[in-house]
Every structure is written in structure tokens, then in C-alpha cells.
C-alpha positions as CSV (number, residue, x, y, z in Angstrom):
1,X,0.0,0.0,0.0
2,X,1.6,3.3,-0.7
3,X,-0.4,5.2,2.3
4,X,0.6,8.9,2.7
5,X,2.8,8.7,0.0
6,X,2.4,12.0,-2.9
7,X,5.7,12.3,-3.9
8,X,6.1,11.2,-7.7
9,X,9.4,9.6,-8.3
10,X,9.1,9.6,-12.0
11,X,10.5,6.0,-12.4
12,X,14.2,7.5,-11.6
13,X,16.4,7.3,-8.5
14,X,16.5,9.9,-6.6
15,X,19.7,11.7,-7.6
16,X,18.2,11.2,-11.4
17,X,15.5,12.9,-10.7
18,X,17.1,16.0,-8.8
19,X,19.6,16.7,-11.4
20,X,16.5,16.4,-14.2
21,X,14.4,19.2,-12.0
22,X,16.8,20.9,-11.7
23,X,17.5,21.4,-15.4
24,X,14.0,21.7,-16.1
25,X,13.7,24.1,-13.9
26,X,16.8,26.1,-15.2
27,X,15.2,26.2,-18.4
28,X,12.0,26.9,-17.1
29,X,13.6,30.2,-16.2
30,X,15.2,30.8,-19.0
31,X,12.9,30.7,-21.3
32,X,9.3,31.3,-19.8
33,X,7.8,27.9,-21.3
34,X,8.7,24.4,-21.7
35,X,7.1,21.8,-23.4
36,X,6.7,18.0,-21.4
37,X,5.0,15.5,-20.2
38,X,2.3,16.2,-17.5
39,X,3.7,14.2,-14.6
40,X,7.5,16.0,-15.5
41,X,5.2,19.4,-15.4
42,X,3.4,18.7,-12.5
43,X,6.6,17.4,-10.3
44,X,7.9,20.8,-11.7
45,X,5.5,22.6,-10.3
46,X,6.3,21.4,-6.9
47,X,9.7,21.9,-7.3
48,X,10.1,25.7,-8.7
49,X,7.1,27.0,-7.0
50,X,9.0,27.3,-3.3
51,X,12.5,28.4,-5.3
52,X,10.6,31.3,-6.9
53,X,9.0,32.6,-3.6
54,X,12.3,32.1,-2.0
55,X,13.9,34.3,-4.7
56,X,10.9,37.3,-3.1
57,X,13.4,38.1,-0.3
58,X,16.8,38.8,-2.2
59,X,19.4,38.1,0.5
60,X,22.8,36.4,0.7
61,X,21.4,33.1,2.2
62,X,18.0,32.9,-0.3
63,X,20.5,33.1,-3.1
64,X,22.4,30.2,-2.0
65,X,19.6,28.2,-1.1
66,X,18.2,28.5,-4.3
67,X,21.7,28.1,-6.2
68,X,22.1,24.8,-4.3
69,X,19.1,23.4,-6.1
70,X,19.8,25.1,-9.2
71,X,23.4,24.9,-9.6
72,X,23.6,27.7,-12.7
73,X,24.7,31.1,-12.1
74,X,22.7,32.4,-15.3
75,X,19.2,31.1,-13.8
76,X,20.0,32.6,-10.4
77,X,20.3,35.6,-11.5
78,X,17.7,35.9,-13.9
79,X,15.2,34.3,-11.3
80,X,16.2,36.9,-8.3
81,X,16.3,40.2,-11.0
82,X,13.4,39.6,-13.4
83,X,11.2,37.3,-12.9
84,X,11.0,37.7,-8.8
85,X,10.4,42.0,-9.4
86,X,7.2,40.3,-11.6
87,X,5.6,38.0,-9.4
88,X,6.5,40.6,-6.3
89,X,2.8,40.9,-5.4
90,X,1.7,37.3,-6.5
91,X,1.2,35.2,-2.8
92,X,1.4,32.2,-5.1
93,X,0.7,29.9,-8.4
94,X,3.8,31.4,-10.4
95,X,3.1,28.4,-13.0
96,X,0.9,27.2,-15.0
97,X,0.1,23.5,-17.1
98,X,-1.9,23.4,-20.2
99,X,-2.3,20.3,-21.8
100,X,-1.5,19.8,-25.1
101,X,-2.1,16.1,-26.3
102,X,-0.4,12.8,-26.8
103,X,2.6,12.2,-27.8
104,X,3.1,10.8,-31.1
105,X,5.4,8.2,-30.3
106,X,4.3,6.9,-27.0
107,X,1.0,8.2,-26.7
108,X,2.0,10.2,-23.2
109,X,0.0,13.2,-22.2
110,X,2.0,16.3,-23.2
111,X,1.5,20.3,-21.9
112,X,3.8,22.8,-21.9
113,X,4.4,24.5,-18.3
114,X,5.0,28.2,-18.3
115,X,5.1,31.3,-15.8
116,X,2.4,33.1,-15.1
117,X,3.2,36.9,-15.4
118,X,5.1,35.9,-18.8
119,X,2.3,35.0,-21.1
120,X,1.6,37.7,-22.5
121,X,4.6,38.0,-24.4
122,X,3.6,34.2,-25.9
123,X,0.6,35.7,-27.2
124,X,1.9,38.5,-28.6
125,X,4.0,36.4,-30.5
126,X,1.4,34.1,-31.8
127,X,-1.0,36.9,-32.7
128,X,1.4,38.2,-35.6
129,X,0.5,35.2,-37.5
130,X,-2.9,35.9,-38.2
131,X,-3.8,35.5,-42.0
132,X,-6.4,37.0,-43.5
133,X,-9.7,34.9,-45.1
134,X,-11.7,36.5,-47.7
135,X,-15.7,36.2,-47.5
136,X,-17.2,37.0,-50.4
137,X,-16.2,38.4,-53.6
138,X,-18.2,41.7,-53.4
139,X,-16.2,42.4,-50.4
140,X,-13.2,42.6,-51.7
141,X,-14.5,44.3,-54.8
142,X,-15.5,46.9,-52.4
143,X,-12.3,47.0,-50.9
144,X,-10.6,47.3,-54.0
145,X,-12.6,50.3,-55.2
146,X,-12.2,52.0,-51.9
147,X,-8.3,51.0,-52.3
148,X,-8.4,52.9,-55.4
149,X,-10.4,56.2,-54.2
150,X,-7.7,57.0,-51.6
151,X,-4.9,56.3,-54.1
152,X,-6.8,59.2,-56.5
153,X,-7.0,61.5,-53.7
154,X,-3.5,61.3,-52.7
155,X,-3.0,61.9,-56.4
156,X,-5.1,64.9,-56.8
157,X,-3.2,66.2,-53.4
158,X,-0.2,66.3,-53.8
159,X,0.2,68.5,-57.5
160,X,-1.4,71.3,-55.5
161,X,1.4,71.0,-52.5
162,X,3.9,71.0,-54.8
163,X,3.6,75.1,-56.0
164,X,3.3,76.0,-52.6
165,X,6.6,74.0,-51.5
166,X,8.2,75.7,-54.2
167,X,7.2,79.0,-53.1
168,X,8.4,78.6,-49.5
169,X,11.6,77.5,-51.1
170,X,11.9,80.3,-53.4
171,X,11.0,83.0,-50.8
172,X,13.7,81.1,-48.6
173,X,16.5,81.7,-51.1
174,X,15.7,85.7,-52.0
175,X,16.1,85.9,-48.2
């Protein structure tokens, strides 16, 4: 019976499964989002979530505590300057899991972990690559012709401009 037991070794011993949190959670930081499995995510989750509220109170002995599970100098830094100034005011739930699918090899459930205050960079990023549809060929008649109206008037503009530049520029030189 595995009574009042939560932790999820992840089929690894235990100094396997340190080092891989650890990475994951180096990378975590580095790059706001990570894509894997939805036990990996969730054992994340448990791991990062007390090293991120640690990294709230930027002191001598926080910074080795969290460098100790860590062990990169880059992802330190970045977690105690960036990302702990964002989630200042945040008592909690700096990450989040959405699920994604299965895996095409395997079938395992995949989601992709990120942090919280950070997504809205993500979207921004994936709402440039919106294409346009057409829906109906009178619209884009209409769109055309309206297309073409402002082309004329920028036409008809500019020829009277012109005189009046010239003017200025005359009056300019006689001066």
C-alpha cells in the first residue's frame, strides 16, 4: 500500500530525478515555457514554486539556497532580478500546465508548463501570424474600389502642394 505517499518519483532514482528538476527548472527560467509530459510538469511545479517565492526576499542566504538546487549562475540571477520583481505581489501559483495532447510516439500526455506573469509576451507572438480569409467576392470588390479612391485622392493632393513648396523655397533663397 503506498499510504501517505504524494511524492512522484518519475521511475528514476533519486539523484536522477534531482539533477532532471533541476534542469527543467533552469530552463523553465530561462525561457518562460517548456514543453513535457504532464507528470514531468506537475513534479515541476512542486519543485520551482518554493525556489521562486524564495527568490521574493533577495538576500545572501535565499540566493544560495536556491543556487544549491539550481546549480547555474545564469538562472540565479535571472530568477532573483526579473522574474521575482514580476511576481512581487503574487502570494502564489507562479506556473501554470496546459495540456497539449499525446505524444506521437508513445502516446504520453504532453502540456507545456509556463510562468504566469510571462504570457503575454507568448501571445503577442502568436497573434502576428494571423492570416487574413476573404468572404465574399463583393467584399473585396469593395475594398478594391475603396483602395483605389484614396490612391486618387493622394493623387489629386499632392500636385497642388507642390507650388506652394516651391514657393516657400523660393522665398527662402531671396532671403
Amino acid at each position: 500500500m503506498r499510504h501517505n505517499k504524494k511524492f512522484n518519483h518519475l521511475g528514476r532514482t533519486a539523484s536522477h530525478r534531482g539533477a532532471m528538476l533541476a534542469n527543467m527548472a533552469c530552463s523553465l527560467i530561462k525561457h518562460k515555457r517548456i514543453t513535457t509530459t504532464v507528470a514531468k510538469a506537475k513534479a515541476l511545479k512542486k519543485y520551482i514554486e518554493p525556489l521562486i517565492t524564495k527568490s521574493k526576499d533577495d538576500t545572501t542566504n535565499s540566493r544560495r539556497v536556491v543556487f544549491s538546487n539550481l546549480q547555474d549562475k545564469v538562472a540565479v540571477t535571472e530568477l532573483f532580478k526579473e522574474i521575482s520583481v514580476k511576481v512581487a505581489d503574487r502570494p502564489g501559483g507562479y506556473t501554470r500546465v496546459i495540456k497539449t495532447g499525446k505524444r506521437l510516439g508513445d502516446n504520453a500526455d504532453m502540456c507545456f508548463i509556463e510562468l504566469v506573469d510571462y504570457d503575454e509576451n507568448m501571445m503577442k507572438e502568436s497573434t502576428k501570424k494571423s492570416t487574413r480569409t476573404r468572404r465574399s467576392k463583393k467584399a473585396t470588390k469593395a475594398e478594391d474600389a475603396a483602395v483605389a479612391t484614396e490612391d486618387a485622392q493622394v493623387v489629386e493632393e499632392t500636385p497642388a502642394e507642390e507650388p506652394a513648396k516651391e514657393e516657400a523655397q523660393e522665398e527662402a533663397k531671396a532671403e
